[in-house]
N, C-alpha and C positions, 0 to 999 in steps of 0.2 A: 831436699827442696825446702826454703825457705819461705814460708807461709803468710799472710794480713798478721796471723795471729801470732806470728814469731817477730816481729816488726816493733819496734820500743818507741813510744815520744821522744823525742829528744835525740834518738841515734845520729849518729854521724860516721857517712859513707865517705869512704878516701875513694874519689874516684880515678886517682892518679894524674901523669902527667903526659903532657905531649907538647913537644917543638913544633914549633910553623913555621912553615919556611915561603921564603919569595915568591916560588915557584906554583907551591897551593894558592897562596891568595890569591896570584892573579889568572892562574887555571879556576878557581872557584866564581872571581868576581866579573869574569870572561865570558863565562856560561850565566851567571845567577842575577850579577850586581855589577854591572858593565860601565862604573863610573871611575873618571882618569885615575883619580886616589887610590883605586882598588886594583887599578889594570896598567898605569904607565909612571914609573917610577920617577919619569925626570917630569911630568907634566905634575907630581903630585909633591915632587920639590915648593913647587908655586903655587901649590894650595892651601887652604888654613892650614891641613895637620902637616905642614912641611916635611913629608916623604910616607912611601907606602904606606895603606893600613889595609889591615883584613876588613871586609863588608863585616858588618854584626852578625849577618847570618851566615858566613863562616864561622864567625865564633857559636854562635847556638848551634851547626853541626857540629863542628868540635865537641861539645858538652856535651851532645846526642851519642856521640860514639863514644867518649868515656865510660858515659851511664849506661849504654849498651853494654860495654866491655864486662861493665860489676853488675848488672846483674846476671850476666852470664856464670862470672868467676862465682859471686855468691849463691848462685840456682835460685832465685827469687822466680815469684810464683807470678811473674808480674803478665798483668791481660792488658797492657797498653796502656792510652792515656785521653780524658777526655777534651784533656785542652791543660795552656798555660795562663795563669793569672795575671802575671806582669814578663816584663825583660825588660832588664837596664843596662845600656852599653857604658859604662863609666870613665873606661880608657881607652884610647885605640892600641889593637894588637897591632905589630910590627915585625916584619920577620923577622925572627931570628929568635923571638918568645920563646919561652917555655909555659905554657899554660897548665896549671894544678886547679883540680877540681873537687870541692867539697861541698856533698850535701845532708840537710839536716832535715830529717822528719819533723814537723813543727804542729801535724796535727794527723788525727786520725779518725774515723769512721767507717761501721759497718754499712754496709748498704742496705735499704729495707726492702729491695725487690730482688737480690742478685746472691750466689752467692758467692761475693769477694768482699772488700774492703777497700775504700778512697782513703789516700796516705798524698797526703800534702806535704809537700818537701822545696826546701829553699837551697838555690843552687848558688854556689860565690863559684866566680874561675879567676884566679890569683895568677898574676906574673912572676918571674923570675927573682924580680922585685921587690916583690911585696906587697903592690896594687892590686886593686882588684877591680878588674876589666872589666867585669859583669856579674849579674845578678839576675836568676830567675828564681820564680817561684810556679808550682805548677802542680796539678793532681795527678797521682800515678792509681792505677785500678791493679790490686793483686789480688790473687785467691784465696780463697780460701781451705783452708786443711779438708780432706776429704771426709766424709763421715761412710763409715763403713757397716755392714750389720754384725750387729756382735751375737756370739756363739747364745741357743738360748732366745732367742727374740722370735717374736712372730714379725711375717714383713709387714712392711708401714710402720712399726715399733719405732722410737728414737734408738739411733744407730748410736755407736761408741766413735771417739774421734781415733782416726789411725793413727 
């Protein structure tokens, strides 16, 4: 398990890749985001972005299930999240994308009532391209390392970190 306190400033999570294809965006923007651009290919020929795009919040679950993905792969100790700071849609996704995702720890804190740690992290999701589609930034809550009583101690003693 991956801990608050195993966690670096500055790290940077690959959170890999994924295709989007036709068929998700406008099953996504069908249910979510029921605008022509998102849902009708020939009506979105005649719109500004001149043929499909993914809704934005297609693209931030996309990002959700990457980040999902790692911190699964990585075992991070992660307890959720209390909220995002920004999101910026910068390009439209299109199908046929490949979307890459990278995020970077950019700040860190203990919490003074809790025991985890708030990990600020900045999210780019890059095309196939080069571009980069979006940008969040956001708090994520992980735990903290267990403290355990070590051999020798009375209880209530400060415990030893496991």
């Amino acid at each position: 398990m991956k801990y608050f306190e195993d966690i670096e400033l500055g790290e940077v999570w690959d959170l890999g890749s994924r295709l989007v294809s036709e068929d998700e965006i406008v099953e996504f923007a069908t249910q979510y985001d029921p605008q022509p651009f998102h849902t009708d290919a020939a009506a979105a020929e005649e719109s500004f972005f001149g043929g499909l795009i993914a809704s934005g919040w297609h693209t931030c679950a996309i990002f959700m299930n990457l980040l999902a993905d790692t911190i699964k792969l990585q075992e991070l100790a992660s307890l959720g999240a209390p909220g995002i700071e920004y999101c910026r849609w910068l390009v439209p996704v299109r199908p046929g994308d490949v979307l890459h995702g990278r995020t970077t720890v950019v700040e860190m804190r203990p919490s003074r009532s809790k025991p985890m740690g708030l990990v600020t992290c900045r999210t780019e999701l890059i095309n196939q391209d080069g571009a980069k589609v979006a940008e969040l930034q956001g708090v994520g809550m992980y735990g903290c390392r267990p403290v355990v009583d070590a051999p020798g101690r009375a209880p209530g003693e400060i415990g030893a970190l496991a």
